[in-house]
C-alpha positions in Angstrom: -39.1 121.1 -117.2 -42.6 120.4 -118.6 -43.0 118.1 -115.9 -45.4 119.5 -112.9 -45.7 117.9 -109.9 -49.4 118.1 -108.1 -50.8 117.0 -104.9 -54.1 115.7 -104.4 -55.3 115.8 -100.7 -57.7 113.2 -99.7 -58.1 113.5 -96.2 -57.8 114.9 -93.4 -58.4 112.6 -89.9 -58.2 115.9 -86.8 -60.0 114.4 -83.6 -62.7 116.3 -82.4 -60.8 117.5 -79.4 -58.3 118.8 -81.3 -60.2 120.8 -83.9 -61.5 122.5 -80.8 -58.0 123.2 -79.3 -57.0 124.9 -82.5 -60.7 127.0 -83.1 -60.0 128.0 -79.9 -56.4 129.2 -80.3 -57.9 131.1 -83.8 -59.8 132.9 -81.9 -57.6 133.9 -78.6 -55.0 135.4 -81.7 -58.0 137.3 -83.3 -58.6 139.3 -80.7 -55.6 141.4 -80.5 -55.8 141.9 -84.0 -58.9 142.9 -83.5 -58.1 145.7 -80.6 -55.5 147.0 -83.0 -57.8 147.8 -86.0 -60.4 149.2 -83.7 -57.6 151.6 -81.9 -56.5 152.8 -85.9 -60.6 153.4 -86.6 -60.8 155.2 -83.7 -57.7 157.5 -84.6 -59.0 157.6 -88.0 -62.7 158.5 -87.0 -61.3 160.9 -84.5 -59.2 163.2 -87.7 -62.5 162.9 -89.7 -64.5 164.0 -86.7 -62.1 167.2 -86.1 -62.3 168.1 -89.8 -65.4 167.8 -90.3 -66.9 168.1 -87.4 -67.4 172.0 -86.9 -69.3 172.0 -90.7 -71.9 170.1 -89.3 -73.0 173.1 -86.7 -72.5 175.8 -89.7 -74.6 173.9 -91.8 -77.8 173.0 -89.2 -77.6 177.2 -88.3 -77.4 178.8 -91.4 -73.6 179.6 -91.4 -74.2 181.4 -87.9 -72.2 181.1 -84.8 -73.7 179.7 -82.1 
């Protein structure tokens, strides 16, 4: 059970065309991710914004009502 068994990669041969093909693809899945984490930083942003949002107004008039 001492025994472990390692591979070395050498190399890799991807044609050019290919590499493309799968940047591409990369990039076409990243971008609903990416809609996704905006939508939950705009909810997120949104709570903060209604929490703290009327202390900013107290603060820039004194603690008076507008």
């Amino acid at each position: 059970m001492d025994e472990q068994n390692k591979t070395v990669l050498v190399d890799i041969d991807i044609p050019f065309g290919r590499l493309v093909m799968i940047i591409i693809k990369i990039a076409l899945a990243s971008i609903p991710a990416m809609i996704v984490v905006w939508i939950i930083m705009a909810v997120i942003m949104m709570i903060f914004g209604g929490i703290f949002g009327g202390f900013g107004g107290m603060w820039m008039h004194g603690g008076r009502p507008l």
